[in-house]
N, CA, C and O atoms as a GROMACS GRO file, in nm:
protein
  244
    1UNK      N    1   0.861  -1.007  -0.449
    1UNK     CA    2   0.818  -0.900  -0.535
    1UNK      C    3   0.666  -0.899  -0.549
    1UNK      O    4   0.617  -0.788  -0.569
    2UNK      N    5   0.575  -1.011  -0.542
    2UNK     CA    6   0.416  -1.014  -0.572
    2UNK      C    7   0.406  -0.959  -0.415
    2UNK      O    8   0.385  -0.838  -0.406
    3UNK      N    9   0.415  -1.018  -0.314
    3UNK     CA   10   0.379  -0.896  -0.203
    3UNK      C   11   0.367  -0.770  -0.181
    3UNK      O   12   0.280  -0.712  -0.116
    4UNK      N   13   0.516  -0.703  -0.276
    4UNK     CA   14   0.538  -0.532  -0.271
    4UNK      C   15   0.399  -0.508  -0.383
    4UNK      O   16   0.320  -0.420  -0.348
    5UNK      N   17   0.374  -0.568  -0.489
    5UNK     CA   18   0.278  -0.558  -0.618
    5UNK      C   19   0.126  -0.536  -0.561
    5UNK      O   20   0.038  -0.453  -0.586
    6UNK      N   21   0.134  -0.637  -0.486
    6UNK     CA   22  -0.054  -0.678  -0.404
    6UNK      C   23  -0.019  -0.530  -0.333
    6UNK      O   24  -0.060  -0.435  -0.400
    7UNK      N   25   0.030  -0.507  -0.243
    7UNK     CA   26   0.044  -0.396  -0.145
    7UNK      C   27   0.028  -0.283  -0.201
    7UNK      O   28  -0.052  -0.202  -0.155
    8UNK      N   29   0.093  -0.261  -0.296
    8UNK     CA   30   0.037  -0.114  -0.405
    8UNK      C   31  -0.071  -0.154  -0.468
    8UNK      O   32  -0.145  -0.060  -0.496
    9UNK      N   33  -0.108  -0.256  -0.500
    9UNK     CA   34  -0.260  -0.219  -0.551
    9UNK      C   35  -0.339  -0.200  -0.468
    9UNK      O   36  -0.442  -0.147  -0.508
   10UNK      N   37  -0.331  -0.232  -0.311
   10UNK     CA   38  -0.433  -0.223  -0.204
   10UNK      C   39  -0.391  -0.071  -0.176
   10UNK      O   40  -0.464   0.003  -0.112
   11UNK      N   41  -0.297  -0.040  -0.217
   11UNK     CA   42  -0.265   0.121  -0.144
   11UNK      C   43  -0.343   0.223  -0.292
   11UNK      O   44  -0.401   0.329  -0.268
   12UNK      N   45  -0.329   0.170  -0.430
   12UNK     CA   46  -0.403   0.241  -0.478
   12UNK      C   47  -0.555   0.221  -0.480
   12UNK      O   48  -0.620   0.290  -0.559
   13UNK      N   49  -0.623   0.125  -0.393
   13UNK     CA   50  -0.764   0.085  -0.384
   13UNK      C   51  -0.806   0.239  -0.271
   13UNK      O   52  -0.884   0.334  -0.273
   14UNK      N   53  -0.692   0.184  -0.178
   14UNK     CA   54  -0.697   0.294  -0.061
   14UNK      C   55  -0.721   0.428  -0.094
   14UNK      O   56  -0.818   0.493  -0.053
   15UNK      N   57  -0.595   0.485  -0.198
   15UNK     CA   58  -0.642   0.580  -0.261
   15UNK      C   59  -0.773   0.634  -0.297
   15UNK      O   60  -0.834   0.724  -0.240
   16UNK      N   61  -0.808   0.560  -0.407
   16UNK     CA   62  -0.981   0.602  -0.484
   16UNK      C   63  -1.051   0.603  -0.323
   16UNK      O   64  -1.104   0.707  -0.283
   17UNK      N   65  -1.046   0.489  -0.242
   17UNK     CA   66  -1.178   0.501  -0.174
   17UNK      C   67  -1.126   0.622  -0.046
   17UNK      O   68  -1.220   0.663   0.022
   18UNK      N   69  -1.001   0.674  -0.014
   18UNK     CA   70  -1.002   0.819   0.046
   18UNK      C   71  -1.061   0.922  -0.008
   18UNK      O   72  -1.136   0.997   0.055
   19UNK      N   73  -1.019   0.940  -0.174
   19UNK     CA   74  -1.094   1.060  -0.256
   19UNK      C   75  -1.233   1.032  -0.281
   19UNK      O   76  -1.284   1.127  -0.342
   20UNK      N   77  -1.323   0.929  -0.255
   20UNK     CA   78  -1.464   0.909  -0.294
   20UNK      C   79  -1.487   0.935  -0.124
   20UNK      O   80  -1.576   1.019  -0.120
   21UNK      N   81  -1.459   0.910  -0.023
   21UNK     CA   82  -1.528   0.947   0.073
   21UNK      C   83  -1.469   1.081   0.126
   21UNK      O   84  -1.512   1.128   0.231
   22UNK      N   85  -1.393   1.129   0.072
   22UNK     CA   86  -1.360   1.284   0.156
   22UNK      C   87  -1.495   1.355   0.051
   22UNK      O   88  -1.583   1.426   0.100
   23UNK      N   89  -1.488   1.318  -0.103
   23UNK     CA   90  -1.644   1.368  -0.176
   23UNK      C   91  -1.746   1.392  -0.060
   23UNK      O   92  -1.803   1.480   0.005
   24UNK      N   93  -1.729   1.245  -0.075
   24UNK     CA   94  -1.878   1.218   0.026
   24UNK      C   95  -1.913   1.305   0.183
   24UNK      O   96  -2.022   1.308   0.240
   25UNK      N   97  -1.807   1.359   0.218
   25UNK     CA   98  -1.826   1.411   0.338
   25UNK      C   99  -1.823   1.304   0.451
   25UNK      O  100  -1.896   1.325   0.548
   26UNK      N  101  -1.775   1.235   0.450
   26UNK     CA  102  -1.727   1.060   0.500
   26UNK      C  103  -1.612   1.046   0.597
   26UNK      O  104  -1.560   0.938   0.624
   27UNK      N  105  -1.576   1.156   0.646
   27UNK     CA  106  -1.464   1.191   0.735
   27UNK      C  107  -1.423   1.041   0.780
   27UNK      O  108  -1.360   0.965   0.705
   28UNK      N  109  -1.462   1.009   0.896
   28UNK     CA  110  -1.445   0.872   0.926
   28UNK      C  111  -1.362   0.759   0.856
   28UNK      O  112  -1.263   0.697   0.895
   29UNK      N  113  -1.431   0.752   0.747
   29UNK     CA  114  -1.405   0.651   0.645
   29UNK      C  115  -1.274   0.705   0.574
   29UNK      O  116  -1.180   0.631   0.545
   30UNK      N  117  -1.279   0.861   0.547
   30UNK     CA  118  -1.142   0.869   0.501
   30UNK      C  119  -1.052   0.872   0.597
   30UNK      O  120  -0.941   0.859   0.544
   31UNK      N  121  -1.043   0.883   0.704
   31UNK     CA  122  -0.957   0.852   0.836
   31UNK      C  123  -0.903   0.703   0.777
   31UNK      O  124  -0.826   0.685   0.682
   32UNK      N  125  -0.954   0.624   0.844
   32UNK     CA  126  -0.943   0.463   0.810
   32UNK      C  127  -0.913   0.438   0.654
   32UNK      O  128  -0.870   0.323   0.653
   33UNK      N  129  -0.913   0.479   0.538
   33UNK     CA  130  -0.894   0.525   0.429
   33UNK      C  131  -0.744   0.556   0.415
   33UNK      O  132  -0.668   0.477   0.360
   34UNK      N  133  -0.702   0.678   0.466
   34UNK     CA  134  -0.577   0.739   0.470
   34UNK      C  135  -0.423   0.634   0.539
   34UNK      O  136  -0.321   0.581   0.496
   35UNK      N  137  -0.502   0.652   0.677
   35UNK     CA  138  -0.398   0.574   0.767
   35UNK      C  139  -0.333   0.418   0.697
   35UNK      O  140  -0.219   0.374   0.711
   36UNK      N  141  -0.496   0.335   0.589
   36UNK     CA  142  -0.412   0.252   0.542
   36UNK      C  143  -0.338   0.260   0.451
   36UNK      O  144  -0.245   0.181   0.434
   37UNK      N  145  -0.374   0.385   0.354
   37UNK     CA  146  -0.283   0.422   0.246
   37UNK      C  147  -0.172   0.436   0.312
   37UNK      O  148  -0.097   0.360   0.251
   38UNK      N  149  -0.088   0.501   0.428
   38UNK     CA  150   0.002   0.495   0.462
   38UNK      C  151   0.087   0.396   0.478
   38UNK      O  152   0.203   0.401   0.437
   39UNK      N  153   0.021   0.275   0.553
   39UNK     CA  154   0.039   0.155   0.657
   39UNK      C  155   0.082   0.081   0.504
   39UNK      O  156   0.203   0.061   0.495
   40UNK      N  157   0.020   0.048   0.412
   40UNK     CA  158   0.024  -0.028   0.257
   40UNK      C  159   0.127   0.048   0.177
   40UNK      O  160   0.227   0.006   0.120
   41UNK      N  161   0.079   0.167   0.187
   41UNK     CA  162   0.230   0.227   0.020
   41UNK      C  163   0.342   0.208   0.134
   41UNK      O  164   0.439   0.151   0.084
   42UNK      N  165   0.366   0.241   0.295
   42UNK     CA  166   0.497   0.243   0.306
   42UNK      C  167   0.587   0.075   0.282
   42UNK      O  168   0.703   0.035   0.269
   43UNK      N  169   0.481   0.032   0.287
   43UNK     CA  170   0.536  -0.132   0.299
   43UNK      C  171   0.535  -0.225   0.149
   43UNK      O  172   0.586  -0.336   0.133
   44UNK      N  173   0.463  -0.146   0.049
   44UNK     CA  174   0.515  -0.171  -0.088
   44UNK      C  175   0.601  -0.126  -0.140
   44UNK      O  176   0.678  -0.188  -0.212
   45UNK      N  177   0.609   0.059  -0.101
   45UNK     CA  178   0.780   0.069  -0.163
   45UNK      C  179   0.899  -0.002  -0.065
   45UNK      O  180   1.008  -0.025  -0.118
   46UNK      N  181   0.886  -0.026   0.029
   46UNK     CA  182   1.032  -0.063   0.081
   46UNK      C  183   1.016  -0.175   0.096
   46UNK      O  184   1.111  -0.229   0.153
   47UNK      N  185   0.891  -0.273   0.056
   47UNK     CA  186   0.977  -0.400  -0.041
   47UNK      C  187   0.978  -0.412  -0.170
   47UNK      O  188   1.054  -0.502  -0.206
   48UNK      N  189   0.918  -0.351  -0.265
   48UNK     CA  190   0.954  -0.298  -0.388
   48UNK      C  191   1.165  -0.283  -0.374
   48UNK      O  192   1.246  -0.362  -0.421
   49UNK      N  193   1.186  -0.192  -0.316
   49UNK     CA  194   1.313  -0.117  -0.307
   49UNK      C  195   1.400  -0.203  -0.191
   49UNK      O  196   1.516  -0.170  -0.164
   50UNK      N  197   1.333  -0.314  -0.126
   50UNK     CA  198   1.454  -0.397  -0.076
   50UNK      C  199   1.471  -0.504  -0.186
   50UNK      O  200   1.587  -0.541  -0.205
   51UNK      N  201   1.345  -0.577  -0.282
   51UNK     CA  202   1.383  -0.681  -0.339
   51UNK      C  203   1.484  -0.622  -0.486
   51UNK      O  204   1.559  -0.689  -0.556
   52UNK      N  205   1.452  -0.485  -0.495
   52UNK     CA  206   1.523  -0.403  -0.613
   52UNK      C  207   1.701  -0.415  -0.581
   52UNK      O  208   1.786  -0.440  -0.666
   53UNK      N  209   1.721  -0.393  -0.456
   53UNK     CA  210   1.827  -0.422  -0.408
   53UNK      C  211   1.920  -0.542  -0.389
   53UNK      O  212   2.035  -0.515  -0.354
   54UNK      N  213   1.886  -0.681  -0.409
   54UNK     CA  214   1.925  -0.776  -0.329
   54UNK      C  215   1.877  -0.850  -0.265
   54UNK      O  216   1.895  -0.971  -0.276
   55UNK      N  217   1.806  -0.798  -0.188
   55UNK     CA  218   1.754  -0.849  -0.074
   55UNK      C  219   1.643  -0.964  -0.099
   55UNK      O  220   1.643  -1.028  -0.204
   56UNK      N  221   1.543  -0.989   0.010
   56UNK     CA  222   1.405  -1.086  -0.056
   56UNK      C  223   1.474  -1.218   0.070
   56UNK      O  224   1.574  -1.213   0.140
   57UNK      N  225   1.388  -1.304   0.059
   57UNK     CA  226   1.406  -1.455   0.067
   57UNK      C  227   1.485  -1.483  -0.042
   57UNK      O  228   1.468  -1.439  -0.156
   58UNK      N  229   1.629  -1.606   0.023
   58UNK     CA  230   1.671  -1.666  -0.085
   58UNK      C  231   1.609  -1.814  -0.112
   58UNK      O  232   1.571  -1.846   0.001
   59UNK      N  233   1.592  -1.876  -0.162
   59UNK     CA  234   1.507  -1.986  -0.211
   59UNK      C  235   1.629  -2.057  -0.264
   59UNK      O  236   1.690  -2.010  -0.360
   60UNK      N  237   1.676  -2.200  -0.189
   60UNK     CA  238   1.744  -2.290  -0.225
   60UNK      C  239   1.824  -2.278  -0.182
   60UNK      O  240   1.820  -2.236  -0.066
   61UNK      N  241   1.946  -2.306  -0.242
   61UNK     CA  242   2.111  -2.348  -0.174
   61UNK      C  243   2.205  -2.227  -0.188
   61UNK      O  244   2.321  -2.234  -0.149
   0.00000   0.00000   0.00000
């Protein structure tokens, strides 16, 4: 669950810094910006929503 947690906060970092450089006229940067917002929120909700489920590492016996 702290993996899916870190991963959305890097996807909402991603966020602010897409909307401060599309401001900026920063094309580039919001390229590289965007794609990781993608690459990060898709991989925080669906482990968000696998460990919600069941799923995860089991730890122990």
């Amino acid at each position: 669950m702290a993996v899916g947690i870190i991963f959305l906060l890097i996807a909402i970092l991603c966020l602010i810094g897409a909307i401060r450089a599309f401001k900026s006229r920063n094309f580039f940067g919001a390229g590289y910006a965007v794609i990781t917002l993608a690459v990060f929120g898709w991989f925080s909700i669906m482990t968000i929503i696998d460990v919600l489920n069941g799923g995860g590492v089991q730890v122990g016996s």
